[in-house]
Chimera marker file (.cmm) of the C-alpha trace (Angstrom):
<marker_set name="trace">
<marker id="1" x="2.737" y="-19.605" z="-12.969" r="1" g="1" b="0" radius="0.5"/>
<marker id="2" x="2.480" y="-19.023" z="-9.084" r="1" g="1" b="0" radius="0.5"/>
<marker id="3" x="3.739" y="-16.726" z="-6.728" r="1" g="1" b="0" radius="0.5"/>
<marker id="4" x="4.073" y="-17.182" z="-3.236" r="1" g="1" b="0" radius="0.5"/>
<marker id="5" x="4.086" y="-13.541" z="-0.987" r="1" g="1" b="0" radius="0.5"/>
<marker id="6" x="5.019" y="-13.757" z="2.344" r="1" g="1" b="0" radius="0.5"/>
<marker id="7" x="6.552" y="-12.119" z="5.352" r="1" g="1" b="0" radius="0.5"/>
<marker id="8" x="3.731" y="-9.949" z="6.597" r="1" g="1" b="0" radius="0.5"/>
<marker id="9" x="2.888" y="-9.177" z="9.832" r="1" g="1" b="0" radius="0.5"/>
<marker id="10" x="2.483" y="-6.851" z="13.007" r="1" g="1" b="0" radius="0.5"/>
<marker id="11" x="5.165" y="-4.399" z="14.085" r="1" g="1" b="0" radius="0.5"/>
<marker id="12" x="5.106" y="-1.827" z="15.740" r="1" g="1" b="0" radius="0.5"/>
<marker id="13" x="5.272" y="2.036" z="14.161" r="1" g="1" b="0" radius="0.5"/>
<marker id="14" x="9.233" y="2.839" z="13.115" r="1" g="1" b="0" radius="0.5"/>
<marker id="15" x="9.730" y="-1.450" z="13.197" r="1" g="1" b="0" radius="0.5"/>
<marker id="16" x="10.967" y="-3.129" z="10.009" r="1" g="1" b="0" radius="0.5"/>
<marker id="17" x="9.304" y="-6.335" z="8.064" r="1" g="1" b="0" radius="0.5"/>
<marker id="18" x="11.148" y="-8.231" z="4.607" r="1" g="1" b="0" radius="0.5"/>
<marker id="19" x="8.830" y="-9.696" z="2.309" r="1" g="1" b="0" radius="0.5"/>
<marker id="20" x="9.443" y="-12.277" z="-0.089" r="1" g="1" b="0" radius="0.5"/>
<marker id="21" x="7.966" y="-13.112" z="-3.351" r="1" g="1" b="0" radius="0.5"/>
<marker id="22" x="8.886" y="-16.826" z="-4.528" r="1" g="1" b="0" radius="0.5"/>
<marker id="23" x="7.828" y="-18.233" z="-7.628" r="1" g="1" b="0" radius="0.5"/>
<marker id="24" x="7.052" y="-21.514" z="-9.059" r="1" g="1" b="0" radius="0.5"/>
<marker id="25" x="6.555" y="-23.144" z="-12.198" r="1" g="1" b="0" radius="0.5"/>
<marker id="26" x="8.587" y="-20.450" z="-14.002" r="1" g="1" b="0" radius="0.5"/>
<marker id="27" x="12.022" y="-18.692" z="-13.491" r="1" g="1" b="0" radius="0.5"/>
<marker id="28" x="11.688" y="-15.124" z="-12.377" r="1" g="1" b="0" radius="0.5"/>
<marker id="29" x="14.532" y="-13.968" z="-14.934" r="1" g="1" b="0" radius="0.5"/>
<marker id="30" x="13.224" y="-12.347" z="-17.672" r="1" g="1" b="0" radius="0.5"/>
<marker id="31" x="10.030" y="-10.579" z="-15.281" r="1" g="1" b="0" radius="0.5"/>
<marker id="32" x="9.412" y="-6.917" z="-14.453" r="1" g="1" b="0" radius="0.5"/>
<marker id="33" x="8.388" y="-8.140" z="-10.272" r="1" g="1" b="0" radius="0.5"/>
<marker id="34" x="5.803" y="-5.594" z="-8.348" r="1" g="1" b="0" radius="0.5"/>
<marker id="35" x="5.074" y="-5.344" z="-5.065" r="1" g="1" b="0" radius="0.5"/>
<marker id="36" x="1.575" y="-3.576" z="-4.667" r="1" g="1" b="0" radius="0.5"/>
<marker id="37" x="-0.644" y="-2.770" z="-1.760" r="1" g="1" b="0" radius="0.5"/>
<marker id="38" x="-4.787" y="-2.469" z="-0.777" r="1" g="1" b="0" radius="0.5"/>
<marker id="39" x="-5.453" y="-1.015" z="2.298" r="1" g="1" b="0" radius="0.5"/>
<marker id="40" x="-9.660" y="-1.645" z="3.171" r="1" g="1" b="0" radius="0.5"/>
<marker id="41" x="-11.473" y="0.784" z="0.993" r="1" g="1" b="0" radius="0.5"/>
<marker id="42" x="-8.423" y="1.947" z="-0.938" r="1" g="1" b="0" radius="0.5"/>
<marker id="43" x="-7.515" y="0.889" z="-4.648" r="1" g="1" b="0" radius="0.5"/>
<marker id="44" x="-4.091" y="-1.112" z="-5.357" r="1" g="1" b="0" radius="0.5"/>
<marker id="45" x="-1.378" y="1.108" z="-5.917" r="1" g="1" b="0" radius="0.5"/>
<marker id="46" x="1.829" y="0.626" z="-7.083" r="1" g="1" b="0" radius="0.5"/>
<marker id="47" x="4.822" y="0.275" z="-4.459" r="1" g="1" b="0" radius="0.5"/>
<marker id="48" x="7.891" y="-0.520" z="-5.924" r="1" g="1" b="0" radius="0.5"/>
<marker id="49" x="8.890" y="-2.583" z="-8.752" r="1" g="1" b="0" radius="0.5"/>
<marker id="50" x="12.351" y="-3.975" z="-10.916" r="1" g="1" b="0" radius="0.5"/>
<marker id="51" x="13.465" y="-4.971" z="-14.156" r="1" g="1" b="0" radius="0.5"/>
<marker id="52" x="14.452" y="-8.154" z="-14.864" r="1" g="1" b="0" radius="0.5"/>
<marker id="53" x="18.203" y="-7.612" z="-14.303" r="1" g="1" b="0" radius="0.5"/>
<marker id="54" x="17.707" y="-5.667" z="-10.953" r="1" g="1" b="0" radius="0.5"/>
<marker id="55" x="19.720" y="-3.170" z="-12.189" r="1" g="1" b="0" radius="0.5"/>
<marker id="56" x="16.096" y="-0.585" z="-11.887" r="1" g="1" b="0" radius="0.5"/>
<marker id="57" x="13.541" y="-0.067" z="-9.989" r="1" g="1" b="0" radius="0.5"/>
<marker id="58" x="11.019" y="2.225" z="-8.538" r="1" g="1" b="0" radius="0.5"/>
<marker id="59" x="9.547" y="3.699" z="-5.489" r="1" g="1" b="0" radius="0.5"/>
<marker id="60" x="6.317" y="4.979" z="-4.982" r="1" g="1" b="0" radius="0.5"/>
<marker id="61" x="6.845" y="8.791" z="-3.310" r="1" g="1" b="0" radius="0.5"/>
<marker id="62" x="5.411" y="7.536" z="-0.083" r="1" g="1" b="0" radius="0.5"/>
<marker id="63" x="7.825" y="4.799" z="0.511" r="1" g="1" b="0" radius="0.5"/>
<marker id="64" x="11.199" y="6.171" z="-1.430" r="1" g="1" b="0" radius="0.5"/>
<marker id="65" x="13.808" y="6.161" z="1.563" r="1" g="1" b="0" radius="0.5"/>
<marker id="66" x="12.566" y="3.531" z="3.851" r="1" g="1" b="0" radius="0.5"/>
<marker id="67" x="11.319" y="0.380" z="1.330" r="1" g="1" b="0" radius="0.5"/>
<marker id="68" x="14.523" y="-1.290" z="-0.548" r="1" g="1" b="0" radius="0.5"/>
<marker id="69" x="13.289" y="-3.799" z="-3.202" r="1" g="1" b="0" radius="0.5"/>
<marker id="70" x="15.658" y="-6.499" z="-4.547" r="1" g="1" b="0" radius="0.5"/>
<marker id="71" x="16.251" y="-9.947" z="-6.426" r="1" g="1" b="0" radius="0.5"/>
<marker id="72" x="17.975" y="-12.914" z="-6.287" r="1" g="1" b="0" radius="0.5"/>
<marker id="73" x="17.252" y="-14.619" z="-9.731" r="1" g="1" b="0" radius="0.5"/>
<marker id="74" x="19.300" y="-17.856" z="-8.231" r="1" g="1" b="0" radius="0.5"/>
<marker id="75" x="16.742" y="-18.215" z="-5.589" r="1" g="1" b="0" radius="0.5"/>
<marker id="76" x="13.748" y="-17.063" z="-8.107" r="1" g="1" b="0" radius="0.5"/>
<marker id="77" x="12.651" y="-14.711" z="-5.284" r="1" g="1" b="0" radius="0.5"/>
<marker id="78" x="12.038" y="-10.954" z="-4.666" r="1" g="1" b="0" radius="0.5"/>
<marker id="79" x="12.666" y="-9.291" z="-1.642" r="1" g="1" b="0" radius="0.5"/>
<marker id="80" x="11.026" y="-5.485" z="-0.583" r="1" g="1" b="0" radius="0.5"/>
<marker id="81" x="12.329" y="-4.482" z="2.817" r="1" g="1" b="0" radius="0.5"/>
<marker id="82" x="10.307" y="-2.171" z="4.752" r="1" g="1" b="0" radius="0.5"/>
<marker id="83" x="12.049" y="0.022" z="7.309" r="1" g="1" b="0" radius="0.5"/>
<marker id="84" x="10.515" y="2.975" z="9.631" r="1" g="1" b="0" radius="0.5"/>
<marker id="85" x="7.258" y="1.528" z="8.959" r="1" g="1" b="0" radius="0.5"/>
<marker id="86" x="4.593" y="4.128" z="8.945" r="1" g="1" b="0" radius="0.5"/>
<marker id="87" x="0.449" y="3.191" z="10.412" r="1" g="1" b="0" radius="0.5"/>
<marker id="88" x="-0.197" y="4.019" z="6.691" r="1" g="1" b="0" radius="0.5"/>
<marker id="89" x="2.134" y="1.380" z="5.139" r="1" g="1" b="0" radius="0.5"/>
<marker id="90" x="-0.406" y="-1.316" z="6.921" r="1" g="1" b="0" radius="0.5"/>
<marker id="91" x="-2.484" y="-2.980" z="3.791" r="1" g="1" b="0" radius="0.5"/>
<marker id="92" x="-2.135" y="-6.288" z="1.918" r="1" g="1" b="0" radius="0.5"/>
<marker id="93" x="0.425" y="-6.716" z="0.004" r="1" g="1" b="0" radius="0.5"/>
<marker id="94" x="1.057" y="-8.430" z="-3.250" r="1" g="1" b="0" radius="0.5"/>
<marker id="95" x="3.648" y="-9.296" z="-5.805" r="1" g="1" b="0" radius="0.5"/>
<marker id="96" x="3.039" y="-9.089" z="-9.425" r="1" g="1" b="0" radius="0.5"/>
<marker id="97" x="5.120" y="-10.452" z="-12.387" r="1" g="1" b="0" radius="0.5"/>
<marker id="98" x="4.900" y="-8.872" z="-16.367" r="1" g="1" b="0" radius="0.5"/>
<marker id="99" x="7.139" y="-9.561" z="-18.920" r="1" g="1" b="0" radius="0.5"/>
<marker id="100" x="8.851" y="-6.027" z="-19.437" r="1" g="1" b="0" radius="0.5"/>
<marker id="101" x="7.942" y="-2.648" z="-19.919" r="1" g="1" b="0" radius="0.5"/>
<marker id="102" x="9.555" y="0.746" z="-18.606" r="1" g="1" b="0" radius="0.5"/>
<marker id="103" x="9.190" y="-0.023" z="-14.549" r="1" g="1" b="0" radius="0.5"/>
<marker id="104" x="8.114" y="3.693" z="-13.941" r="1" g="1" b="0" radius="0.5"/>
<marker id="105" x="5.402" y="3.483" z="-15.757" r="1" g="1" b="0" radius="0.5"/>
<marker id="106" x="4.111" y="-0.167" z="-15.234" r="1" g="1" b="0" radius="0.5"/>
<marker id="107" x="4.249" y="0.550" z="-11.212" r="1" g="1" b="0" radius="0.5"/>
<marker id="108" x="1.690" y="2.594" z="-11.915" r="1" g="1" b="0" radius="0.5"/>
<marker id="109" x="-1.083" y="0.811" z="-12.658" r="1" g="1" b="0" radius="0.5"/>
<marker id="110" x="-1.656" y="-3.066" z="-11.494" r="1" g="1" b="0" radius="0.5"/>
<marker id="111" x="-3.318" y="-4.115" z="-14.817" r="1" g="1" b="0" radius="0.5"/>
<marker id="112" x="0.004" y="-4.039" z="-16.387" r="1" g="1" b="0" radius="0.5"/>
<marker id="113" x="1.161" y="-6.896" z="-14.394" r="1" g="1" b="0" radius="0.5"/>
<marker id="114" x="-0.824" y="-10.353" z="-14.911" r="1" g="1" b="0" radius="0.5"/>
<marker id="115" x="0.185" y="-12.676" z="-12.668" r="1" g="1" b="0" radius="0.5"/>
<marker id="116" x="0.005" y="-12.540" z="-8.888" r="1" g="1" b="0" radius="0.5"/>
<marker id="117" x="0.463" y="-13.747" z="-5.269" r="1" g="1" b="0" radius="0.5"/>
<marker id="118" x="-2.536" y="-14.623" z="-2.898" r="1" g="1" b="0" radius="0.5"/>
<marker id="119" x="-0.917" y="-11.301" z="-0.600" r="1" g="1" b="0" radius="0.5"/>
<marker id="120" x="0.352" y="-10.841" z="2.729" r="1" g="1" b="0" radius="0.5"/>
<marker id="121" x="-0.884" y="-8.984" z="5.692" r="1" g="1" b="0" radius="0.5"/>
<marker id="122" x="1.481" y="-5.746" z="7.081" r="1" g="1" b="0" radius="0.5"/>
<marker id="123" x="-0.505" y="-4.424" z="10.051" r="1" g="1" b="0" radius="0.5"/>
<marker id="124" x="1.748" y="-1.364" z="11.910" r="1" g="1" b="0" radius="0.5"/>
<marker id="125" x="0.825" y="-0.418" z="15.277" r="1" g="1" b="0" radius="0.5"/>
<marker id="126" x="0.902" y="2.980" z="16.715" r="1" g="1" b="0" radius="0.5"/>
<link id1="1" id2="2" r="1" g="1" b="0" radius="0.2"/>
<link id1="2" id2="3" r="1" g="1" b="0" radius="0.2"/>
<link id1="3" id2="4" r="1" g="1" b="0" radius="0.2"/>
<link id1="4" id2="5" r="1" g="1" b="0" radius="0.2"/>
<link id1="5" id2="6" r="1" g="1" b="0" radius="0.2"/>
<link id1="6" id2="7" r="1" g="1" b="0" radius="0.2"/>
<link id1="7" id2="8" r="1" g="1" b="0" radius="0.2"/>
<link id1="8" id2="9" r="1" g="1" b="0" radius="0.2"/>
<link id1="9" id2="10" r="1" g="1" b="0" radius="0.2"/>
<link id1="10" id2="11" r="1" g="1" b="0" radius="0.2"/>
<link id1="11" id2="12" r="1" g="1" b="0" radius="0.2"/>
<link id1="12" id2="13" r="1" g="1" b="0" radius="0.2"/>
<link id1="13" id2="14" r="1" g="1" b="0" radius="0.2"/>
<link id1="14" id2="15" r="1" g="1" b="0" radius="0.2"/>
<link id1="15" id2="16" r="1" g="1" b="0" radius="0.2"/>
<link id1="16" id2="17" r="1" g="1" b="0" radius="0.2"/>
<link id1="17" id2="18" r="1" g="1" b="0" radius="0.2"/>
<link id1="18" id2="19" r="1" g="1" b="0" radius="0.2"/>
<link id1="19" id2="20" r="1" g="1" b="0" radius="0.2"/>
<link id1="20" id2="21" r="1" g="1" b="0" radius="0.2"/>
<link id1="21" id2="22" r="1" g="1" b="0" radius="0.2"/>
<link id1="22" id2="23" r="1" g="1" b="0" radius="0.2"/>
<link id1="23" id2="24" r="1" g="1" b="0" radius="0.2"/>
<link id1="24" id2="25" r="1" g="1" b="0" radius="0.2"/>
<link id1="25" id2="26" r="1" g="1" b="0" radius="0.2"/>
<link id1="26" id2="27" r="1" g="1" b="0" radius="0.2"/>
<link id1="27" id2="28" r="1" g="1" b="0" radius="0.2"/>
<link id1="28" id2="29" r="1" g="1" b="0" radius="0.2"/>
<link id1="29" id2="30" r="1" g="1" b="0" radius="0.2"/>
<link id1="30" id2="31" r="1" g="1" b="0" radius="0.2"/>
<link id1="31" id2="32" r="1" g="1" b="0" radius="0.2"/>
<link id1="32" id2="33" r="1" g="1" b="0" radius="0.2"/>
<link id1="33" id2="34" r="1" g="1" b="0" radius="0.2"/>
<link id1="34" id2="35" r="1" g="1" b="0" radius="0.2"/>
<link id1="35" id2="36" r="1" g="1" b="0" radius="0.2"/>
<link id1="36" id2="37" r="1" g="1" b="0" radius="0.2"/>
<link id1="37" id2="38" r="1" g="1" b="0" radius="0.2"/>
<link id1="38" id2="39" r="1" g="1" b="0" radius="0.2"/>
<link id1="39" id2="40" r="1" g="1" b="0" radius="0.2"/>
<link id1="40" id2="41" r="1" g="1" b="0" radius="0.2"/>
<link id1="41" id2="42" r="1" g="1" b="0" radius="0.2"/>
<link id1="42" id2="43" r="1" g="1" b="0" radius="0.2"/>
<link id1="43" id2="44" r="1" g="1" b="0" radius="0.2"/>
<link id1="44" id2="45" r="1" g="1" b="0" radius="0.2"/>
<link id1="45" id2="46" r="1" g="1" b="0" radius="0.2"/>
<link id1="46" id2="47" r="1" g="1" b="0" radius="0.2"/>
<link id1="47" id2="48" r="1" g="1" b="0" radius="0.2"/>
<link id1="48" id2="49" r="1" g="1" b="0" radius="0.2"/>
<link id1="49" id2="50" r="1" g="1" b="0" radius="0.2"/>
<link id1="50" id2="51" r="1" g="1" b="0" radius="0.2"/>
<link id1="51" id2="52" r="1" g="1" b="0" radius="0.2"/>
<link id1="52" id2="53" r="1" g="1" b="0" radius="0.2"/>
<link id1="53" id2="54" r="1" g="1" b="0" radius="0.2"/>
<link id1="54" id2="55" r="1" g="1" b="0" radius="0.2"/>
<link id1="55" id2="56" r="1" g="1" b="0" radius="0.2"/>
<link id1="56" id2="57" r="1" g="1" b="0" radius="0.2"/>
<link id1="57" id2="58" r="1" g="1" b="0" radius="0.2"/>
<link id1="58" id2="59" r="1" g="1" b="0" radius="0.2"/>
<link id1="59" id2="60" r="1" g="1" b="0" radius="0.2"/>
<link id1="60" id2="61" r="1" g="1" b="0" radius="0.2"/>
<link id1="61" id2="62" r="1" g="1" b="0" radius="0.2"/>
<link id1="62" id2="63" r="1" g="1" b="0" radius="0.2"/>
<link id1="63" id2="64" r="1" g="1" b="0" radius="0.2"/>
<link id1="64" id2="65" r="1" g="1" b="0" radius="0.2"/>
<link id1="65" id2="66" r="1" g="1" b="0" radius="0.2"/>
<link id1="66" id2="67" r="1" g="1" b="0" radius="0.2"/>
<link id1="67" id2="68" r="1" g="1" b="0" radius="0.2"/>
<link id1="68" id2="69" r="1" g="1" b="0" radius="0.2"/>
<link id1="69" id2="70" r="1" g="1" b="0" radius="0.2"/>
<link id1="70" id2="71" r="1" g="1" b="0" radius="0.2"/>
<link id1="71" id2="72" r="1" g="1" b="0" radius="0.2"/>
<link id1="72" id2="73" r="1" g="1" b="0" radius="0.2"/>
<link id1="73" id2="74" r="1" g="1" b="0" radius="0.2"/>
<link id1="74" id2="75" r="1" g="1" b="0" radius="0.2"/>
<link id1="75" id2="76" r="1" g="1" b="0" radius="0.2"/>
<link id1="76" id2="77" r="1" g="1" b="0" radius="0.2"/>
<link id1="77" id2="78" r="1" g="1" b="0" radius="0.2"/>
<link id1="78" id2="79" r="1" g="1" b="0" radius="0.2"/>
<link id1="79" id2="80" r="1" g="1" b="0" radius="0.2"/>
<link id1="80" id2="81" r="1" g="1" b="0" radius="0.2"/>
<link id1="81" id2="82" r="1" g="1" b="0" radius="0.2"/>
<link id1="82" id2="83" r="1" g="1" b="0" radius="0.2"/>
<link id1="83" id2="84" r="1" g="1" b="0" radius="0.2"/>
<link id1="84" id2="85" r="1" g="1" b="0" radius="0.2"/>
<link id1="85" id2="86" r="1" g="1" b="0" radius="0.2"/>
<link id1="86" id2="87" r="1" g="1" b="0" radius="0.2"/>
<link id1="87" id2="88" r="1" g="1" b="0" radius="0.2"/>
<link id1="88" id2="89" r="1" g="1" b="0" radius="0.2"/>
<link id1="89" id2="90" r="1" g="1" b="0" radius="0.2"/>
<link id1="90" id2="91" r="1" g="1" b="0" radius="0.2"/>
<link id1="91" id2="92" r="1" g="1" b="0" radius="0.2"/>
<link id1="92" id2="93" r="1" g="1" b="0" radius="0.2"/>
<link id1="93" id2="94" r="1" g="1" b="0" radius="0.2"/>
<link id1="94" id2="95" r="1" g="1" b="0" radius="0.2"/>
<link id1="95" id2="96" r="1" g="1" b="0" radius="0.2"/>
<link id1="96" id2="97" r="1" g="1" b="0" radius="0.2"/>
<link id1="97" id2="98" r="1" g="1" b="0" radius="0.2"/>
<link id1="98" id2="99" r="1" g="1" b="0" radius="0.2"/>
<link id1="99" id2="100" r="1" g="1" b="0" radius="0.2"/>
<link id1="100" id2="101" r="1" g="1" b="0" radius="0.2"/>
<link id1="101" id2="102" r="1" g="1" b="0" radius="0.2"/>
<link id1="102" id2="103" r="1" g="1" b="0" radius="0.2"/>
<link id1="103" id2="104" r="1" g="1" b="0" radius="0.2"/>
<link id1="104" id2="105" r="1" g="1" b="0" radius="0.2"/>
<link id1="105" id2="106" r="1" g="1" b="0" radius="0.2"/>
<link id1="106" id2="107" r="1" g="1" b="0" radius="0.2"/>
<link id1="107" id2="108" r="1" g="1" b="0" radius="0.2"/>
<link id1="108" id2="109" r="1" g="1" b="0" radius="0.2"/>
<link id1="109" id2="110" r="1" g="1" b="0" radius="0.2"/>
<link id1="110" id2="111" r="1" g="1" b="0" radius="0.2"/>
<link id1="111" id2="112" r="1" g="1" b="0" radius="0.2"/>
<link id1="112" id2="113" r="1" g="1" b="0" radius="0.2"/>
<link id1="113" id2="114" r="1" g="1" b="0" radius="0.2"/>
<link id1="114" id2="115" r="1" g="1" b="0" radius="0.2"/>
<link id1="115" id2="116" r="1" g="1" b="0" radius="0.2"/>
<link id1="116" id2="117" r="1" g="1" b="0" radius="0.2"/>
<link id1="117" id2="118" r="1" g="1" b="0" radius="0.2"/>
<link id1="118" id2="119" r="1" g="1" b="0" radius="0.2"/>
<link id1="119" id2="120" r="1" g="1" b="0" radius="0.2"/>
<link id1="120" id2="121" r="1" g="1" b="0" radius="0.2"/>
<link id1="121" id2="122" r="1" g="1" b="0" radius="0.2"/>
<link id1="122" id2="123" r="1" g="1" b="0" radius="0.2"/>
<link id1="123" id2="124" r="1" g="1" b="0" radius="0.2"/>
<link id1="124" id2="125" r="1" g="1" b="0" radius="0.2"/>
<link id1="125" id2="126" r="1" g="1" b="0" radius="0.2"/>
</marker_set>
């Protein structure tokens, strides 16, 4: 089971970056997918997740409105879009897969999830 973050990078503040979270050696379908993030000093926290079927997810409060998290199962990959990008949005960032749970409360804490990507940098200029 590996997964394969990537997209990160440095934009300037109000710019927009898509990261994508592809994984091998298993199909995507039936996983909850996470997207956390560390910023130096800080703990992982939660940043927006979805079920299995896409049809929910969630948004941390600090990013509801300008990230936009999808799927495409076909392509085994998970998408988080990241508009209006904010000096504090810049951290590594990492996907995470579980096998199911209530998203809302998974999101919350990264232990729920137990497999993950190597992470990608998102550095925002001001």
């Amino acid at each position: 089971v590996q997964l394969q973050a990537s997209g990160g990078g440095l934009v300037q503040a109000g710019g927009s970056l898509r990261l994508s979270c592809v994984a091998s050696g298993f199909t995507l379908d039936y996983y909850v997918i996470g997207w956390f993030r560390q910023a130096p000093g800080e703990e992982r926290e939660g940043v927006s997740c979805i079920s299995s079927s896409g049809l929910s997810t969630y948004y941390a409060d600090s990013v509801k409105g300008r990230f936009t998290i999808s799927r495409d199962n076909a392509k085994n990959t998970v998408y988080l879009q990241m508009n209006s990008l904010k000096p504090e949005d810049m951290a590594v960032y990492y996907c995470a897969a579980a096998r199911g749970g209530k998203i809302s409360i998974m999101c919350l804490r990264p232990d729920n999830f137990g497999s993950w990507g190597q992470g990608t940098l998102v550095t925002v200029s001001s």
